[in-house]
PAKENU-467248 format. One record per residue (C-alpha): x, y, z; residue in one letter. Coordinates in pm, whole numbers, padded with zeros to 5 digits. Each point is the difference from the previous one (the first is absolute). Layout:
N
<r><X>X</X><Y>Y</Y><Z>Z</Z><aa>A</aa></r>
...
//
This chain:
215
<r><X>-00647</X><Y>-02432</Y><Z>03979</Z><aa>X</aa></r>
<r><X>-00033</X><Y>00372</Y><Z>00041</Z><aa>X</aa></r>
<r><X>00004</X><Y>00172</Y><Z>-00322</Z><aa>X</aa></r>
<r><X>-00043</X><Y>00403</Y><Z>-00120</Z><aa>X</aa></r>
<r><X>-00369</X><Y>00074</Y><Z>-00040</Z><aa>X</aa></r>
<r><X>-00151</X><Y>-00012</Y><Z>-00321</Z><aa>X</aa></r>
<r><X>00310</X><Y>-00242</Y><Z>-00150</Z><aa>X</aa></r>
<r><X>00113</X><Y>-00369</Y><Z>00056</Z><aa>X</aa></r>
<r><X>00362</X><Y>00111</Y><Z>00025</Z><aa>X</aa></r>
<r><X>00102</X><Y>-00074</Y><Z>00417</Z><aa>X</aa></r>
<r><X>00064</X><Y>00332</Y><Z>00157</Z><aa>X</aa></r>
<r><X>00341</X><Y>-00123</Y><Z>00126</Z><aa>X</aa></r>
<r><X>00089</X><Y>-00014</Y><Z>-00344</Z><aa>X</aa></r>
<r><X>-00136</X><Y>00363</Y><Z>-00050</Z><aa>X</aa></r>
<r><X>00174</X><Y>00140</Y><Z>00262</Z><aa>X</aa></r>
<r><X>00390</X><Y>-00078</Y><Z>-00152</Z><aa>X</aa></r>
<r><X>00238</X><Y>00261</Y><Z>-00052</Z><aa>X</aa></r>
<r><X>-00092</X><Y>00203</Y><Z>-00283</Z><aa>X</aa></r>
<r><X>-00276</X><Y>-00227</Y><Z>-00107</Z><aa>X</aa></r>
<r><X>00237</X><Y>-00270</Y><Z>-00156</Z><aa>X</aa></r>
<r><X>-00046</X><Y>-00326</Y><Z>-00051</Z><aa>X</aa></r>
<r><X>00227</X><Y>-00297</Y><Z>-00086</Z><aa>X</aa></r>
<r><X>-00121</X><Y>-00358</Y><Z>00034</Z><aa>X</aa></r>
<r><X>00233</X><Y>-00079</Y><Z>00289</Z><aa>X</aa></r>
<r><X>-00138</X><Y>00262</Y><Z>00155</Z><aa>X</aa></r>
<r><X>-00343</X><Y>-00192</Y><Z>-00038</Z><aa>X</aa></r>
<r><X>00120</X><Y>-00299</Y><Z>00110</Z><aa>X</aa></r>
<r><X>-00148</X><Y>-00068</Y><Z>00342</Z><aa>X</aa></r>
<r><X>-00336</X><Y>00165</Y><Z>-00162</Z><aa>X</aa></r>
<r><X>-00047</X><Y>-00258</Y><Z>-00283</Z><aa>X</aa></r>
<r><X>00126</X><Y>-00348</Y><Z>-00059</Z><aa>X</aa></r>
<r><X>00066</X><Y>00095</Y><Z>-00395</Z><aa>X</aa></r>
<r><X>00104</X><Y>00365</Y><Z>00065</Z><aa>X</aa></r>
<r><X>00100</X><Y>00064</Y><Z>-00388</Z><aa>X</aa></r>
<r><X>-00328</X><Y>-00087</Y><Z>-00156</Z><aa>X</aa></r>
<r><X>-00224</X><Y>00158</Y><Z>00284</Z><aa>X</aa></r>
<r><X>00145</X><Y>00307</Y><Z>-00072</Z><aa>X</aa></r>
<r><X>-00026</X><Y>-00051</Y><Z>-00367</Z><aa>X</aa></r>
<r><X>-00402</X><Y>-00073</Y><Z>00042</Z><aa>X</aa></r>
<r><X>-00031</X><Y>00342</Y><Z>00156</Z><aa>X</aa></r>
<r><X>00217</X><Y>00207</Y><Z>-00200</Z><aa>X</aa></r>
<r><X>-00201</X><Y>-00081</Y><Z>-00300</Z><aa>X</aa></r>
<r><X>-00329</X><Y>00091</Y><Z>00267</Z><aa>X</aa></r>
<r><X>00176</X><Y>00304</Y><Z>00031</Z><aa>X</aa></r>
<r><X>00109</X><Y>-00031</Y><Z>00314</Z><aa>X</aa></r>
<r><X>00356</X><Y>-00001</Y><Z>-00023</Z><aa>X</aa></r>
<r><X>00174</X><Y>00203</Y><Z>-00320</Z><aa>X</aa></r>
<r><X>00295</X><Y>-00188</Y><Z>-00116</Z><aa>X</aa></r>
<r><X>00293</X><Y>00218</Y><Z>00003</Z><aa>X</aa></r>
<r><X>00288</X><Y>-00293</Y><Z>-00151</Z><aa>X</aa></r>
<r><X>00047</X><Y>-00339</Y><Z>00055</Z><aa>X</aa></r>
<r><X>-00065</X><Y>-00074</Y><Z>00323</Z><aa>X</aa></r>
<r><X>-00118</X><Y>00306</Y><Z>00127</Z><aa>X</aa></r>
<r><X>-00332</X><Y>00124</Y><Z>00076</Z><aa>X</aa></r>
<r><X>-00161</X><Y>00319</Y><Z>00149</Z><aa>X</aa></r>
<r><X>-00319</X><Y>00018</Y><Z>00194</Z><aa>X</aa></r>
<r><X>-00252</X><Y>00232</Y><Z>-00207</Z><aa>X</aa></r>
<r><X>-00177</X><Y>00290</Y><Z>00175</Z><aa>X</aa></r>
<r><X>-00302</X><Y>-00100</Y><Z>00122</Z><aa>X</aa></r>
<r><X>-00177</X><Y>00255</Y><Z>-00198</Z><aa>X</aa></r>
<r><X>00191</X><Y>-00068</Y><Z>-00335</Z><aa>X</aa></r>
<r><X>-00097</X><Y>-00389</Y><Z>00014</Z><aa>X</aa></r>
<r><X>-00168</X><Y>-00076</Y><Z>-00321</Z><aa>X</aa></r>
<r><X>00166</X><Y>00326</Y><Z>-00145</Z><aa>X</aa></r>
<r><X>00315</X><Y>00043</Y><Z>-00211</Z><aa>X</aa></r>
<r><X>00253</X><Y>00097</Y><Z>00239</Z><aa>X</aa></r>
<r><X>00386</X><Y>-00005</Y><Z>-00025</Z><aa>X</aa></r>
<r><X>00241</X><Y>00062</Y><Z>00288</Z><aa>X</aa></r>
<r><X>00214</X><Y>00319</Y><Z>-00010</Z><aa>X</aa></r>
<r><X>00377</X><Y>-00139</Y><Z>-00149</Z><aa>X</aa></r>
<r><X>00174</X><Y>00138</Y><Z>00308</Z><aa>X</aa></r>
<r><X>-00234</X><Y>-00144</Y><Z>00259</Z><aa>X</aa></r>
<r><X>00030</X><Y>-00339</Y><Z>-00195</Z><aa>X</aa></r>
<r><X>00384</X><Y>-00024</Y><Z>-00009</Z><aa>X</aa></r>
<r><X>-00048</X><Y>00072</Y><Z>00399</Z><aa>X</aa></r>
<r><X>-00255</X><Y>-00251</Y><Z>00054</Z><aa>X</aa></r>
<r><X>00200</X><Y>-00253</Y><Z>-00192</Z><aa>X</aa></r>
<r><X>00384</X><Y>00046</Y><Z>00147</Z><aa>X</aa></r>
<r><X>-00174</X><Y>00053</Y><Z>00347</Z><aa>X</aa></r>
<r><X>-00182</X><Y>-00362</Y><Z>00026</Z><aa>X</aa></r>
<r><X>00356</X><Y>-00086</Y><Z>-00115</Z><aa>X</aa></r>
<r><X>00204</X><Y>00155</Y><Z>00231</Z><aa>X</aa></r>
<r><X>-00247</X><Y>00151</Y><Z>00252</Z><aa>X</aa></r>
<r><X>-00155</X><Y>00322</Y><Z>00012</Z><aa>X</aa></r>
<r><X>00280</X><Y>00196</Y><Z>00216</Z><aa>X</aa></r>
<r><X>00266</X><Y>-00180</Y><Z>-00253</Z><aa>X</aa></r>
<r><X>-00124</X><Y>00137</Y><Z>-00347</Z><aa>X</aa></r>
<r><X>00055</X><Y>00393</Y><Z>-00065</Z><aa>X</aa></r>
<r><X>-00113</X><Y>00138</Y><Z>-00301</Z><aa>X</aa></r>
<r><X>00299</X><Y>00187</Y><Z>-00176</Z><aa>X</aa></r>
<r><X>00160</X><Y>00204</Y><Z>-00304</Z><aa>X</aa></r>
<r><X>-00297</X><Y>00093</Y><Z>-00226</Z><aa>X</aa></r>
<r><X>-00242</X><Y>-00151</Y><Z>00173</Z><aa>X</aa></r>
<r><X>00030</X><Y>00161</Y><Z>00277</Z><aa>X</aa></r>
<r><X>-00036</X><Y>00319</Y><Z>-00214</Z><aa>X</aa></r>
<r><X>-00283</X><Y>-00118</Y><Z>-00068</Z><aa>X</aa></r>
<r><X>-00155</X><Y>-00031</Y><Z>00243</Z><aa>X</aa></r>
<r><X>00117</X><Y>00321</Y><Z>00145</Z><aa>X</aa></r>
<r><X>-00118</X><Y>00217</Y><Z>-00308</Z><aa>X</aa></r>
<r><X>00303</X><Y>00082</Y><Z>-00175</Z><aa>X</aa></r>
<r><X>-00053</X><Y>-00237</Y><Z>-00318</Z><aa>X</aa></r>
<r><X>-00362</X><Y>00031</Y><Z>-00099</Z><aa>X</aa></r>
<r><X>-00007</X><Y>-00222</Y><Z>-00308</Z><aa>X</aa></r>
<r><X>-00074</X><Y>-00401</Y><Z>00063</Z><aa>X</aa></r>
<r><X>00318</X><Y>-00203</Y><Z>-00054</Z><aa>X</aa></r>
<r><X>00040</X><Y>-00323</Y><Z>-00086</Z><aa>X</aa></r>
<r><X>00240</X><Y>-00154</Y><Z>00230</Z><aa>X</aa></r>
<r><X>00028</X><Y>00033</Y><Z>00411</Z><aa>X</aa></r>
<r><X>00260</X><Y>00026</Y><Z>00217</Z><aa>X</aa></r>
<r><X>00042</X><Y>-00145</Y><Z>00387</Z><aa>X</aa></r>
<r><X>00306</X><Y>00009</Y><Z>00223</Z><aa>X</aa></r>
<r><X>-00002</X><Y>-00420</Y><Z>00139</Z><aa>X</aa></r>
<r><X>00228</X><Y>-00139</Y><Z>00273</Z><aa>X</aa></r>
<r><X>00111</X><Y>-00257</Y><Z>-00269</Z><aa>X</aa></r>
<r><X>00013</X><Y>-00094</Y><Z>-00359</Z><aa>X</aa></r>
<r><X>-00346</X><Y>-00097</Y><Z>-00184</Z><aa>X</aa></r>
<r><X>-00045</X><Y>-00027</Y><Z>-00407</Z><aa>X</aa></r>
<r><X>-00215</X><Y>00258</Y><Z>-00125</Z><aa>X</aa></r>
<r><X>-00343</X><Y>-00095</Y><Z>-00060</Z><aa>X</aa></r>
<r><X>-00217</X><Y>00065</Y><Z>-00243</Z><aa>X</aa></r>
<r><X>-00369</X><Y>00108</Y><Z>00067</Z><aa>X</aa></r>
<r><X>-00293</X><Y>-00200</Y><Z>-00201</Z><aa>X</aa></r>
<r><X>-00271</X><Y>00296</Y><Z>00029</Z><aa>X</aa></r>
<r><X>00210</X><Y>00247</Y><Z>-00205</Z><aa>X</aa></r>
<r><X>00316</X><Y>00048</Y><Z>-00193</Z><aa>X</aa></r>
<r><X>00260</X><Y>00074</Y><Z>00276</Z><aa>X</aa></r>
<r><X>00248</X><Y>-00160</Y><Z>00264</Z><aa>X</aa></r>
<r><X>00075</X><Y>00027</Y><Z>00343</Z><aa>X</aa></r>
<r><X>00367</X><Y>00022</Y><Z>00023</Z><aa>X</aa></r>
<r><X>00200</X><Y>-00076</Y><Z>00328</Z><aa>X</aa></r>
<r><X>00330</X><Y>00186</Y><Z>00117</Z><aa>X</aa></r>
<r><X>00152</X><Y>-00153</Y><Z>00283</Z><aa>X</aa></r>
<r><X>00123</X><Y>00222</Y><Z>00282</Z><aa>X</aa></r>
<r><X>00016</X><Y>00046</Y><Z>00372</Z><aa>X</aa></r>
<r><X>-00368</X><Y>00109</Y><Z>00018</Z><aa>X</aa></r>
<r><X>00057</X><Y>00100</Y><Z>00406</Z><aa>X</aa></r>
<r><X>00251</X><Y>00262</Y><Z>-00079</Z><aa>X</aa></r>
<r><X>-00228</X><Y>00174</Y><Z>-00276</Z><aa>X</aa></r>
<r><X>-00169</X><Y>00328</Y><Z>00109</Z><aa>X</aa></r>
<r><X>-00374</X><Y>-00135</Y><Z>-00043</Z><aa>X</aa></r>
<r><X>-00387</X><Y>00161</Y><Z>00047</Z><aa>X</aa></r>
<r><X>-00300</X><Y>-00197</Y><Z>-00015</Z><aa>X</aa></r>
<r><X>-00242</X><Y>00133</Y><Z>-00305</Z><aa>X</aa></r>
<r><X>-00314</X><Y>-00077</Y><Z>-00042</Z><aa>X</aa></r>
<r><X>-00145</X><Y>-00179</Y><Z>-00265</Z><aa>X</aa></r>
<r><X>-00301</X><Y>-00158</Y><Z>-00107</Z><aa>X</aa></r>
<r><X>00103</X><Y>-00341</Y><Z>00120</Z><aa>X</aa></r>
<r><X>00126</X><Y>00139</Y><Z>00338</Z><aa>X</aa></r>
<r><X>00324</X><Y>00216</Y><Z>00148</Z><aa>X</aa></r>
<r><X>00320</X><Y>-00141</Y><Z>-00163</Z><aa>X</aa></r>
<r><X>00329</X><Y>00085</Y><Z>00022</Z><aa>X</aa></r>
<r><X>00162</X><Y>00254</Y><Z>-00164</Z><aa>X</aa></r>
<r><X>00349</X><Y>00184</Y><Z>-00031</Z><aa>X</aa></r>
<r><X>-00023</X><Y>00389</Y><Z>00085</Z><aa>X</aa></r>
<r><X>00019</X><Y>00243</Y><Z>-00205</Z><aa>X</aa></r>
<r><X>00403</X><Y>00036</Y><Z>00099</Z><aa>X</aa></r>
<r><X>00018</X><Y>-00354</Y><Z>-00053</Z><aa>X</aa></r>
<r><X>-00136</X><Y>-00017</Y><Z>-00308</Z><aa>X</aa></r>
<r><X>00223</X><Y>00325</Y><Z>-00157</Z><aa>X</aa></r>
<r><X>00356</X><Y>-00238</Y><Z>00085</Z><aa>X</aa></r>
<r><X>-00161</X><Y>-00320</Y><Z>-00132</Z><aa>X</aa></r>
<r><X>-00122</X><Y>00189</Y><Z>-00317</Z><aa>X</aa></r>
<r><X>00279</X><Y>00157</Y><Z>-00073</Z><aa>X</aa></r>
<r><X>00225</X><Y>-00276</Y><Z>00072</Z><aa>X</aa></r>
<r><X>-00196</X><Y>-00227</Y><Z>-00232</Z><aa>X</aa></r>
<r><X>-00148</X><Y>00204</Y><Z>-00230</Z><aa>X</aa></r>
<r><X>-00104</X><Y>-00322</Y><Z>-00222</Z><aa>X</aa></r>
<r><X>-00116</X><Y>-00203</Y><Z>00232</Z><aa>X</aa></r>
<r><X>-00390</X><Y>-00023</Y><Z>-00122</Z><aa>X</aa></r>
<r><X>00017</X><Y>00095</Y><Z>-00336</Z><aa>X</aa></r>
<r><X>-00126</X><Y>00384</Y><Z>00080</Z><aa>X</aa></r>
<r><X>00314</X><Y>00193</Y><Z>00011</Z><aa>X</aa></r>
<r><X>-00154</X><Y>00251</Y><Z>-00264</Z><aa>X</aa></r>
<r><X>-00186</X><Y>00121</Y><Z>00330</Z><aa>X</aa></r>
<r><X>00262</X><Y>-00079</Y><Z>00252</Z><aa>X</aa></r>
<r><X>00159</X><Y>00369</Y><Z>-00023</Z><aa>X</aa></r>
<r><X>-00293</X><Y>00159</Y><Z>-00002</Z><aa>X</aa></r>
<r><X>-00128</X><Y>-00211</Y><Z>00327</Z><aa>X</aa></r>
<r><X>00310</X><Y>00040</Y><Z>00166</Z><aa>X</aa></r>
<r><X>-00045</X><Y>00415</Y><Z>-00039</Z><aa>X</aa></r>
<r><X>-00341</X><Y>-00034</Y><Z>00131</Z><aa>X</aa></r>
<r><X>00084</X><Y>-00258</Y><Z>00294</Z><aa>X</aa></r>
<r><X>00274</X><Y>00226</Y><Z>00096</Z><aa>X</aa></r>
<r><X>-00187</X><Y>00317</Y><Z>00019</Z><aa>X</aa></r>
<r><X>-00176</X><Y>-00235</Y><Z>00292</Z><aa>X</aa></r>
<r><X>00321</X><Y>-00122</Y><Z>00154</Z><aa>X</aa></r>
<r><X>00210</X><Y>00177</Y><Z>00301</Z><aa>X</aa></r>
<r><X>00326</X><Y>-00007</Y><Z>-00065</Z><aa>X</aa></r>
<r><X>00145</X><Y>-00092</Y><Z>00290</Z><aa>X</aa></r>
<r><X>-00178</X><Y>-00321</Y><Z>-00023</Z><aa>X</aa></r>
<r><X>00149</X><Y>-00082</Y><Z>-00321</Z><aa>X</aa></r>
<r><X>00303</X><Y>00064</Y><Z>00104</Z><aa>X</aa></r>
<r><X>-00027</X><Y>-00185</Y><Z>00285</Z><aa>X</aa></r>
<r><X>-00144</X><Y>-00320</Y><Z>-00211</Z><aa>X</aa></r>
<r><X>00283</X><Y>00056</Y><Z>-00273</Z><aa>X</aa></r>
<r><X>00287</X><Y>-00069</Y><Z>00180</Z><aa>X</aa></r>
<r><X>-00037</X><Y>-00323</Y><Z>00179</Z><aa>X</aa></r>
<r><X>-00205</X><Y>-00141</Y><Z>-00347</Z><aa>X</aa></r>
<r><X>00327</X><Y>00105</Y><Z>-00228</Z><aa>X</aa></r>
<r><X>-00241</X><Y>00213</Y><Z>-00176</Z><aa>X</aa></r>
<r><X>00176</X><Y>00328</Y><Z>00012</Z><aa>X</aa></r>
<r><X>00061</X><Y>-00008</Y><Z>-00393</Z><aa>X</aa></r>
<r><X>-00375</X><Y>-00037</Y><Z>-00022</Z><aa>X</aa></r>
<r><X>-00084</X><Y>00264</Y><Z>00206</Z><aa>X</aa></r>
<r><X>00210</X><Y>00234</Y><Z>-00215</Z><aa>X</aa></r>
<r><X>-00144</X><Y>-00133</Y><Z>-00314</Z><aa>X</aa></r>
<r><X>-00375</X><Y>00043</Y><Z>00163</Z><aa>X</aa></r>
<r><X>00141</X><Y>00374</Y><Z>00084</Z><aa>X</aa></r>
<r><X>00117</X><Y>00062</Y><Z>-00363</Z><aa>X</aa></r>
<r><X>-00365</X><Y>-00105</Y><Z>-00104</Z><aa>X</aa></r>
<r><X>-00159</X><Y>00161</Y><Z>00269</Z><aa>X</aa></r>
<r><X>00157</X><Y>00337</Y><Z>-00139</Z><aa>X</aa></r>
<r><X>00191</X><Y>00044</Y><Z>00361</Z><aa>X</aa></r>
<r><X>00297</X><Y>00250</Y><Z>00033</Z><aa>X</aa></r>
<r><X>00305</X><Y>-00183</Y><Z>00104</Z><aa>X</aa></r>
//
């Protein structure tokens, strides 16, 4: 069995989107897939990220204490769900990871192709919370992260789902202020070309209010 160099984890393993790993997933590795990947997330192998969810460990931080980035995880997790091209990181997350909220938060956000429970993480006190929409017609980038490129609304995007749902993640004391800054990033055009067909024209007049825009 071919594994990585230097760990007894098999490289086909290593090689999954975004470094996730779910026990299915290990199931034509291992005949027991659930305690395998127990044994070597307490090697440190694997860190488990919630019940049923692991992620491969940097090479170099093996041995080290090392915890996944709470954006990247929330991708890893809905994309060996769904699939990589199906999961798009939204709302504040997706500020996030474009810059606009700088403090850590304690809950994610991804767009899914159908509904899913939230779930809770075990390495921290947060939740990965899914909203379920048609994830083709979203206006997506890939961003990099330390677990790999995921998907990620635009910085249009992510004004009209912000200010429609200024709630949703339990960080609208920064929402206004990340809208203004995502904005300032944003053509216009394109948001007005997004707004329309999404029935998000209200939002984009709220996001303008925020932004400070002349009507």
């Amino acid at each position: 069995m071919e594994q990585t160099r230097g760990t007894p984890l098999p490289a086909e393993l290593a090689r999954l989107p975004l470094r996730t790993v779910r026990p299915q997933d290990a199931a034509h590795v291992y005949a027991y897939p659930r305690p395998e990947l127990s044994r070597l997330a307490d090697r440190g192998i694997l860190h488990r990220v919630a019940h049923g969810y692991y992620i491969v460990v940097p090479q170099a931080q093996v041995g080290r204490p090392w915890l996944p980035g709470l954006e990247a995880a929330a991708a890893g997790i809905a994309s060996a769900i769904y699939g990589v091209d199906r999961a798009v990181v939204m709302g504040v997350s997706a500020a996030r990871l474009l810059g606009a909220i700088p403090r850590a938060l304690a809950t994610a956000v991804v767009a899914v192709p159908s509904q899913h429970k939230p779930i809770a993480l075990s390495d921290r006190r947060a939740s990965v919370r899914f909203v379920q929409r048609d994830t083709e017609a979203l206006d997506a980038e890939r961003v990099e992260t330390s677990l790999g490129p995921v998907l990620a609304t635009t910085p249009e995007q992510t004004v009209l789902d912000l200010a429609r749902r200024p709630l949703l993640g339990n960080a609208e004391t920064e929402v206004p202020a990340a809208v203004a800054a995502l904005y300032r990033r944003s053509d216009p055009e394109r948001l007005a070309e997004l707004a329309e067909p999404q029935r998000l024209v209200a939002a984009l007049r709220r996001a303008e209010t925020w932004a400070g825009v002349q009507s």
